[in-house]
Every structure is written in C-alpha cells, then in structure tokens.
ZAMARGU-4260 file (C-alpha; in steps of 0.2 Angstrom, whole numbers, plus 5000, padded with zeros to 4 digits):
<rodrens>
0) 4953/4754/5047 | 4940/4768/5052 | 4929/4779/5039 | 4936/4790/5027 | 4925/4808/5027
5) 4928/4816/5011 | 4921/4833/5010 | 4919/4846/4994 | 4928/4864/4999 | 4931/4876/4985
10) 4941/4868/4973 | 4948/4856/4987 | 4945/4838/4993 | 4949/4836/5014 | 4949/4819/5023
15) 4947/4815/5039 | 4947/4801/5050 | 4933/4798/5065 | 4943/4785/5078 | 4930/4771/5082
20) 4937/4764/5096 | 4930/4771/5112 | 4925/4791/5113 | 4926/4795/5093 | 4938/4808/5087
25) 4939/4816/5071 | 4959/4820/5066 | 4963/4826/5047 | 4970/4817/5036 | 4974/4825/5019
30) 4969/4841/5011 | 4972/4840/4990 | 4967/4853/4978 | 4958/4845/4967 | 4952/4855/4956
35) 4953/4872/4948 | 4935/4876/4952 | 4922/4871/4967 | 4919/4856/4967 | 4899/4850/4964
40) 4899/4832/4966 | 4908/4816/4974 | 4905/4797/4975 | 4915/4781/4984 | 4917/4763/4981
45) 4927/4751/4992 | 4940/4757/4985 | 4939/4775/4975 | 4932/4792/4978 | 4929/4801/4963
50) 4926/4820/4963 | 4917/4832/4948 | 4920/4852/4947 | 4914/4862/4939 | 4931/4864/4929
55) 4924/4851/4921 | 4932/4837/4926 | 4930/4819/4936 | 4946/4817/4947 | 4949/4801/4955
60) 4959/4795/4970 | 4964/4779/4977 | 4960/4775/4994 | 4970/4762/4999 | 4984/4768/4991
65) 4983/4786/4995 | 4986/4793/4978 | 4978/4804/4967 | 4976/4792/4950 | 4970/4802/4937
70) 4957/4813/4929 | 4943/4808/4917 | 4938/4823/4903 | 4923/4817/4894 | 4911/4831/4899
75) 4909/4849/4894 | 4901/4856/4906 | 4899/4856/4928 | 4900/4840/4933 | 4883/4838/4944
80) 4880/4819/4948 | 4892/4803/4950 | 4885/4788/4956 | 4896/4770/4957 | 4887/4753/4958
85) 4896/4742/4964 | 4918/4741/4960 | 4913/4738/4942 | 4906/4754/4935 | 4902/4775/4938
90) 4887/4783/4931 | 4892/4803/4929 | 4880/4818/4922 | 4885/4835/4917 | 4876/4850/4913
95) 4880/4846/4895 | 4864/4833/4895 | 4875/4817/4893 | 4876/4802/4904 | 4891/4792/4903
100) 4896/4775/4911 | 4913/4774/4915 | 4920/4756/4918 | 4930/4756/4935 | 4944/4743/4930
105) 4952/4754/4916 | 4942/4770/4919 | 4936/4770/4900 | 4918/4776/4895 | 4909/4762/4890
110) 4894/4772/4886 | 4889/4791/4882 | 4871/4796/4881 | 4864/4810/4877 | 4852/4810/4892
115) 4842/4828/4894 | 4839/4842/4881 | 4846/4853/4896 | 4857/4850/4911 | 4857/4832/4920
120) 4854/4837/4936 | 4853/4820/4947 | 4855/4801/4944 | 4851/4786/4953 | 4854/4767/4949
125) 4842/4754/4954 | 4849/4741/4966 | 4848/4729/4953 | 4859/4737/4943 | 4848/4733/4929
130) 4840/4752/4930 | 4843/4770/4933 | 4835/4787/4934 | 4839/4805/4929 | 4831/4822/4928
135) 4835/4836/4922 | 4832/4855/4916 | 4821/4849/4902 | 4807/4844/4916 | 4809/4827/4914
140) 4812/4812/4923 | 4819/4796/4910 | 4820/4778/4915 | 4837/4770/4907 | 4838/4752/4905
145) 4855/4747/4909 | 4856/4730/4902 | 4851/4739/4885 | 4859/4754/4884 | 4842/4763/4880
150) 4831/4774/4888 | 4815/4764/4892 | 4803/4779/4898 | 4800/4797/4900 | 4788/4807/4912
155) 4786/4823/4910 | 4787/4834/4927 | 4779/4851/4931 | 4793/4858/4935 | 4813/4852/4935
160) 4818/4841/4947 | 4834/4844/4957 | 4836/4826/4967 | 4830/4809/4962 | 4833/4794/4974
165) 4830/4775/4974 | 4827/4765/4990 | 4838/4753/4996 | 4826/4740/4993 | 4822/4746/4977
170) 4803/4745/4979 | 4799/4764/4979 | 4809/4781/4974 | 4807/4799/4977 | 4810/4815/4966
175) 4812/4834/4975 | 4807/4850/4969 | 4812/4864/4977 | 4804/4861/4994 | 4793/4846/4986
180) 4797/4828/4989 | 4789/4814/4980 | 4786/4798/4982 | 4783/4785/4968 | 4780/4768/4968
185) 4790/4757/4956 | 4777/4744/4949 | 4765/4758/4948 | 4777/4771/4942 | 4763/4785/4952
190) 4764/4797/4967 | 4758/4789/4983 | 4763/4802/4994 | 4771/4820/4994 | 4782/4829/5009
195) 4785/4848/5008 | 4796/4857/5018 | 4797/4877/5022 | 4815/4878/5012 | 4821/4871/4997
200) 4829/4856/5000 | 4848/4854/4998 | 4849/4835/5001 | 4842/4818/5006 | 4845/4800/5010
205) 4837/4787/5014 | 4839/4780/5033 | 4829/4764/5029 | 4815/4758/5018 | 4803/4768/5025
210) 4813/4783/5034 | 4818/4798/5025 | 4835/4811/5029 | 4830/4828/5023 | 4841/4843/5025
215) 4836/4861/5014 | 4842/4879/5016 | 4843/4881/5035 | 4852/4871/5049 | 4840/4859/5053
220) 4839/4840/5049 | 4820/4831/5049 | 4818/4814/5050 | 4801/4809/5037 | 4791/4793/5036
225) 4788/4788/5018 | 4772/4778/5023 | 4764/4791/5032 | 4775/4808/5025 | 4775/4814/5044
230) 4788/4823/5050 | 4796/4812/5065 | 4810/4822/5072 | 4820/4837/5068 | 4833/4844/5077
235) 4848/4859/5072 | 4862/4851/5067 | 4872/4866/5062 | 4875/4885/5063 | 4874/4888/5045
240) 4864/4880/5030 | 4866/4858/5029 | 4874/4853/5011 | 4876/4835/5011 | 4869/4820/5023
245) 4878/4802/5022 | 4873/4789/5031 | 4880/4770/5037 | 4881/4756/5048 | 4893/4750/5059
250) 4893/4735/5069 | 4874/4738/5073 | 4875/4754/5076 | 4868/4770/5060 | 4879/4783/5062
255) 4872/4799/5051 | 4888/4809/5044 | 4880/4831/5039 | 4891/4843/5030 | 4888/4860/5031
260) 4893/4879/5024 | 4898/4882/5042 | 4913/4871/5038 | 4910/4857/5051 | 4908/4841/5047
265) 4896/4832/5060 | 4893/4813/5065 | 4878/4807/5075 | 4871/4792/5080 | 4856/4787/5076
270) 4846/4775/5087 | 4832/4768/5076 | 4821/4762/5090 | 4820/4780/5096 | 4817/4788/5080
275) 4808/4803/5089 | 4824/4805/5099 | 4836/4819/5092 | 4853/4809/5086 | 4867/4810/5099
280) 4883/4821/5092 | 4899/4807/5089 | 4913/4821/5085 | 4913/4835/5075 | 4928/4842/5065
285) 4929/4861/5058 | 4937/4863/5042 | 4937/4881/5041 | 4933/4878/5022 | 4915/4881/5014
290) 4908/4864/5012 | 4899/4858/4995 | 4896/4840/4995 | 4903/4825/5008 | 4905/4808/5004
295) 4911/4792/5017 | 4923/4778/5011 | 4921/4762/5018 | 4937/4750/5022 | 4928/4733/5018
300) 4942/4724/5028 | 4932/4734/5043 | 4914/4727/5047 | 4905/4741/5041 | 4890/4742/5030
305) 4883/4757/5021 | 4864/4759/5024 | 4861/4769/5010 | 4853/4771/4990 | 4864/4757/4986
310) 4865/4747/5000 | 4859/4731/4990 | 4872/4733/4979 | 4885/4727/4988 | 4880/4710/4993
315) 4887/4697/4981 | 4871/4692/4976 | 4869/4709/4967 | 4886/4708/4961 | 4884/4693/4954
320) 4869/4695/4945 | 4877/4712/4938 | 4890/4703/4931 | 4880/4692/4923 | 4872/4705/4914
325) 4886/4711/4909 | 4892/4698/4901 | 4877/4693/4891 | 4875/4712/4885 | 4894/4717/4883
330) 4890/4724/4867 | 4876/4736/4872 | 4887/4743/4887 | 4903/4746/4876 | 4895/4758/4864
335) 4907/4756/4850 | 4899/4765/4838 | 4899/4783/4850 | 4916/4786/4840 | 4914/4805/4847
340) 4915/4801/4863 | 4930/4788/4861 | 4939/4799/4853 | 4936/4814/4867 | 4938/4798/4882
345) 4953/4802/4891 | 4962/4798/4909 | 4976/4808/4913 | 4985/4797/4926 | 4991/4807/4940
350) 5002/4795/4954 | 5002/4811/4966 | 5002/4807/4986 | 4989/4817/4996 | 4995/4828/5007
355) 4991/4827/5026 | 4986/4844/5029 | 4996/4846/5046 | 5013/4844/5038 | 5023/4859/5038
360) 5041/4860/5028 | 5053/4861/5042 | 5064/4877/5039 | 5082/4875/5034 | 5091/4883/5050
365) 5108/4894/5045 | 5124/4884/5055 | 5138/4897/5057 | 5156/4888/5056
</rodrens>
C-alpha cells in the first residue's frame, strides 16, 4: 500500500497516490467535495483523514474503506487546527476559542474547553499524550493537562502566535510569529534560541530533533538547525507561495512531501547525511486546484514510519501508557457535566464512496432499429 497525499483545494479534498516501487509516480486517486467552504485544516491517523472548513464543520473519511463517514458539528466558527494522537482520539480548535477532544471510536466529544478568549489558532500534543499546547488571538500560549482536563499554565506572548510545534522527542517546542520562530525548552519553559525569516512563515515541521522544515510566503523551503538557529539549506521548491510541509519515513529513506498555491504537490528526498544538499525531486503531481493545507496517510500494513511532531506516538510504548491514562482518569476526559456541548455533539454519518476524479459517465449512445 503506498501513501495517500491528501491536499486542501477550495472546498474540495483530492488524493493521490505516489507509486514506490522503482521511478515514483504520482496518479490521482479521488477528488471529493468536502466541504461548502475552503477548507483550513486536515489531520490522519492509520486509519482516518479528517478535514475542517471554514463552513464550520470536521468531515471525516475512511481510508481503508474509501468512504466518506460522517461530519462532526461541534464548533461555530473556522475550523483552524486538528491534531489526532494516536487511533484513540482528535484534538480540534476553532475560531470560536473552544478545544474539543473528540474520542475516535465513536466520534463523540469527550471534552469542550473553552480555550482562548479569541480564535484558537494552533495546537500541539506532547508525545506523551499527557500534554498539549495552544495559542491563540488572545496573545497567549496555555499548557493543557490532558490526564486532567485543566489548563496547567498560561504565558503571555507579545504578540499572537500563529503555529506552535512539539518535537518528536518531546524535549523542546517552537512557537512562530509572523516571520519569528521560537525555541523553548520544556523543563525550563524559556527561549533558548529564536530563527527569523524574511516572510512570514506559512508552515513548519520538524525533520528531526534538532532540524527544523520552514516554509513562509514565497517558493522557497529552508532547512534550520534548532541548536545553532542557522540556516542550512534552502532551495525553491515551487513557483508560487509553499502552504503546507509533511514529512515521513520510509524504509530508511525521509521523504519530504510540500503543497503549494501553484497547485502542485511535490515529494523530495531528503538525505540526512547531506543536509546542505538541496532534496532530490521524487514526482510531482499538478492539481490545477489552489492548495490550502496537505496531509499524508500511512498504510501501517506497509513499513512506513512518519518522522514527524508525533512520531513517538505511535510506538506501543506510548500507546500503552496513554491508555493507561485513560483508564485511571476516564472521568476527567468524559466531561459530563459540559451538557451544552453534549447536547450541540453531533456526527452526521455519511457512507458516501469517494469519487476517483478520472471517471467520466459514459454517454448513452442513440441505437436506430
């Protein structure tokens, strides 16, 4: 099974599938209209993708079945961050300040928190799964304890952070602001080092550890070290401004996936011992769509391995221990007592098949007796 690139156009979600054996090719494999607005955020698991618009809404789709499964309608307001950890659960924010944790199994909001005093504006959750962050439009950045259902700490920021990112390891994250990146360290909770670009930046992931994907507002990707905020390559990856950046591994080998307004979707490899060298171009696909946000799904029955914020999540040790805490602190995730947001908590199942894009409808040909 190869990877599934899912890329944000208008109000539509397009897949396509790079072929990994030998030269790789990218062939399209189902366009969907999603949504009744362009779409702002997307997230995958092994086995969803889950998509937010601003109409509002969180549609999810089954990947391994190939359907569409239903919509979630908790939120008023764009839907700007969606974040799964692990198969278990989804974080999602809105520009309506709420948080809500979404349990996976029977898509039901376990939790609504009424994060920000303005728009949530980004969200990450610690490896452990014990943790998460969020800023907002309020110029704030809050520390959530998961196991609790609380939030633990507020820092006040400057200005409002756009991005907020925890490293696979978990040791270290980084907030942006406009063109600013920051770099915290955990046990200290202070700045140890700061990365400014000429445009705003538009997106960012980490490659390892220590090694920072940043795209802004032009057509170039720059590779940064975290330890020494040193720019160590950069090359033009596209025509037009870079949306998104994805990044994964496969059999040994990072593969770095960029989504762009010029309507391509582009996969590179990445060779790690020859950082300064610019990434080698896999395939390229053009959608002929304007690109928002891009998001890869991972067959698990394939030896793949995303390398990427929650990379840790996915090993069983993690998965365990999150269990664990679930169970010991069921009570605290459930949130019983929000009966406002049980009573607005709805899935709409939809058992729709996604379209492959390259069908037509054959037409009906007139036979004369």
């Amino acid at each position: 099974m190869m990877p599934q690139l899912s890329g944000g156009a208008g109000a539509k979600v397009e897949g396509v599938s790079p072929a990994c054996s030998g030269p790789w090719t990218v062939v399209p494999d189902f366009t969907h209209h999603a949504h009744s607005a362009s779409l702002s955020a997307v997230a995958v698991n092994n086995r969803y993708v889950v998509t937010g618009s601003r109409d509002e809404t969180i549609q999810i789709y089954d990947m391994k079945k190939k359907v569409e499964h239903g919509a979630l309608l908790q939120h008023n307001g764009t839907i700007t961050c969606l974040e799964f950890y692990g198969t278990a659960h989804l974080l999602s924010g809105a520009e309506d300040g709420l948080i809500c944790i979404w349990n996976t199994k029977k898509w039901e909001c376990l939790k609504s928190i009424k994060a920000h005093k303005g728009h949530v504006t980004s969200l990450s959750i610690h490896p452990s799964g014990k943790l998460a962050l969020s800023v907002g439009t309020d110029k704030t950045l809050r520390t959530w304890n998961l196991v609790e259902g609380r939030s633990a700490f507020v820092k006040n920021l400057k200005q409002n952070a756009h991005i907020i990112k925890w490293s696979p390891d978990g040791e270290k994250y980084v907030t942006v602001i406009m063109n600013k990146v920051d770099i915290y360290k955990l046990d200290t909770a202070s700045i140890t080092g700061t990365i400014t670009t000429e445009k705003r930046i538009s997106s960012l992931r980490f490659i390892t550890d220590s090694i920072l994907a940043i795209a802004g507002d032009d057509e170039m990707i720059r590779f940064y070290s975290c330890e020494s905020q040193k720019c160590l390559c950069e090359f033009k990856a596209h025509q037009n401004r870079v949306k998104d950046i994805y990044s994964f591994e496969r059999e040994g080998q990072h593969v770095i996936v960029t989504a762009s307004s010029d309507g391509y979707i582009k996969v590179w490899n990445l060779d790690l011992n020859k950082i300064k060298d610019v990434p080698s171009l896999l395939c390229e696909v053009n959608t002929k769509a304007r690109l928002t946000c891009l998001g890869v799904w991972l067959d698990q029955a394939s030896e793949t391995k995303e390398n990427s914020d929650n990379a840790a999540t996915s090993s069983q040790a993690n998965e365990n221990e999150k269990s664990s805490i679930v169970k010991k602190k069921k009570v605290c995730w459930t949130g019983k007592s929000d009966e406002t947001a049980k009573r607005k908590r709805k899935i709409t199942p939809e058992k729709q098949k996604l379209k492959a894009p390259l069908q037509k409808k054959k037409k009906k040909r007139n036979s004369s007796a």
